[in-house]
C-alpha positions as CSV (number, residue, x, y, z in Angstrom):
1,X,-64.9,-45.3,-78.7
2,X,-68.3,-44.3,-79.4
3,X,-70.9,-46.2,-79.5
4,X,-74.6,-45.1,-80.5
5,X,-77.3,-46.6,-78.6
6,X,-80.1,-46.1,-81.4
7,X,-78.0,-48.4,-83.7
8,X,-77.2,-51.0,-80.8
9,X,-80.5,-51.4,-80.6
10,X,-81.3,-51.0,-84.1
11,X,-78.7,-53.3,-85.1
12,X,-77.1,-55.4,-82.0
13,X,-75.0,-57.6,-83.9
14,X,-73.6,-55.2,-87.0
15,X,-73.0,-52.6,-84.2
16,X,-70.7,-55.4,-82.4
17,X,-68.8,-56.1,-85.2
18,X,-68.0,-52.8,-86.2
19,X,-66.7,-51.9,-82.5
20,X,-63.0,-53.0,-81.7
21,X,-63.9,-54.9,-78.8
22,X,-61.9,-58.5,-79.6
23,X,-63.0,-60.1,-76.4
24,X,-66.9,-59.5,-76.4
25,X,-66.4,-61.0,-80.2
26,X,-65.0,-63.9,-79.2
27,X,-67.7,-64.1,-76.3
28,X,-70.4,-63.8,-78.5
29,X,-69.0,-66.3,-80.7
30,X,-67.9,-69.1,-78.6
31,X,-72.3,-68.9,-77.2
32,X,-73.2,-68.1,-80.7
33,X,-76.6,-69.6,-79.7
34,X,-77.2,-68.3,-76.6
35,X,-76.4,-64.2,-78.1
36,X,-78.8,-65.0,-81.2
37,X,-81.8,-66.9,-79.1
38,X,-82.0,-65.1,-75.9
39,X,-80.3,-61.4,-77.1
40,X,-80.4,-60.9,-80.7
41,X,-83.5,-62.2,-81.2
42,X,-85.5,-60.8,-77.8
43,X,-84.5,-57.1,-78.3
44,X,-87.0,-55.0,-79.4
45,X,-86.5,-53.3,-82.8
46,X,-83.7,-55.3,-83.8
47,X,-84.7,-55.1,-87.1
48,X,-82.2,-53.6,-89.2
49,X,-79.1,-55.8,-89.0
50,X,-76.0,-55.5,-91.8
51,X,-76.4,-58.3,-94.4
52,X,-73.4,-59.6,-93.7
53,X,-74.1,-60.2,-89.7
54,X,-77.5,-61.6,-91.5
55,X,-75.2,-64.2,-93.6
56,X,-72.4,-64.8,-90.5
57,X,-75.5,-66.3,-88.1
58,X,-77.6,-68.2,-91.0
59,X,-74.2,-69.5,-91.8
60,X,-73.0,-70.5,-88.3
61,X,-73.7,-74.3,-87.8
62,X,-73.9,-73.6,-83.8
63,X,-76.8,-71.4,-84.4
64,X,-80.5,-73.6,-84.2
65,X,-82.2,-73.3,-87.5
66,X,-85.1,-72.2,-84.8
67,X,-83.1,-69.0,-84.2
68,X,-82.1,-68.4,-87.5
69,X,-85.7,-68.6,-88.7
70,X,-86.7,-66.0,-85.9
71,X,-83.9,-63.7,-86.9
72,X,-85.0,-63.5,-90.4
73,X,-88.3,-62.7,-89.5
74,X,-87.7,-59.8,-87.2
75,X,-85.2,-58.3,-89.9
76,X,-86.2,-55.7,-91.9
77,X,-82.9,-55.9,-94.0
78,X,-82.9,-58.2,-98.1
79,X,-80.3,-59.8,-98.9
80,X,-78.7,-59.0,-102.3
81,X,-76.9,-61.9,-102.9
82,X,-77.3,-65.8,-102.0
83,X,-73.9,-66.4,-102.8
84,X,-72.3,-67.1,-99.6
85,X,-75.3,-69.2,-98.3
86,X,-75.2,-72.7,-99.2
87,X,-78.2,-73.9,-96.9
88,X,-80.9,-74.8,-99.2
89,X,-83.5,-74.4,-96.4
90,X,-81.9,-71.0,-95.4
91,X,-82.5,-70.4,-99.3
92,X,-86.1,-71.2,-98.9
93,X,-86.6,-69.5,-95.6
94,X,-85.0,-65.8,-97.6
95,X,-87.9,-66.8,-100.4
96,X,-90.7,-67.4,-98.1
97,X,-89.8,-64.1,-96.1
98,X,-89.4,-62.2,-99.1
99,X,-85.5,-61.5,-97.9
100,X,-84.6,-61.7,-101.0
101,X,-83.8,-58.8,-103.6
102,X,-85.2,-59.9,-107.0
103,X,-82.5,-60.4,-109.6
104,X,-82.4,-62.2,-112.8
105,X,-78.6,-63.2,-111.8
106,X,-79.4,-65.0,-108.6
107,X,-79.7,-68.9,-108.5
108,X,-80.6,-71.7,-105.9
């Protein structure tokens, strides 16, 4: 298995859930918080994470909306659609950060 560093640290999260690793997965999942607050969101340059590891944590309900907010703003990464987020404030927190592609088709 190969794993490139510059994309772990580019992209902890995405990275993760490409790699066949079942156990770190479930890890990571059963202290959702504690990976998004105190790894996820403290590595420097994590900015470029996969919209859908974007939507799987601003989705998760173990996930503070604290951390959530702090993982949006250190993404570099818009999301295309709003379609799997039901979280109105989520919603507003894409708008405000400007995470949000522009698209006639896309509703609240």
């Amino acid at each position: 298995m190969d794993i490139n560093l510059n994309e772990l640290s580019q992209s902890n999260y995405s990275t993760i859930l490409k790699l066949d690793l079942k156990h770190l997965k479930e890890y990571i999942e059963n202290n959702i918080e504690i990976y998004v607050s105190n790894v996820m969101n403290l590595i420097k340059g994590n900015s470029n994470e996969s919209e859908e590891a974007i939507t799987r944590i601003v989705t998760n309900k173990n996930v503070k909306p604290e951390s959530k907010e702090k993982m949006l703003h250190n993404q570099n990464t818009i999301i295309q659609s709003l379609e799997k987020i039901d979280d109105l404030e989520i919603k507003k927190l894409l708008f405000a950060q400007n995470k949000i592609q522009p698209s006639w088709g896309k509703r609240i």
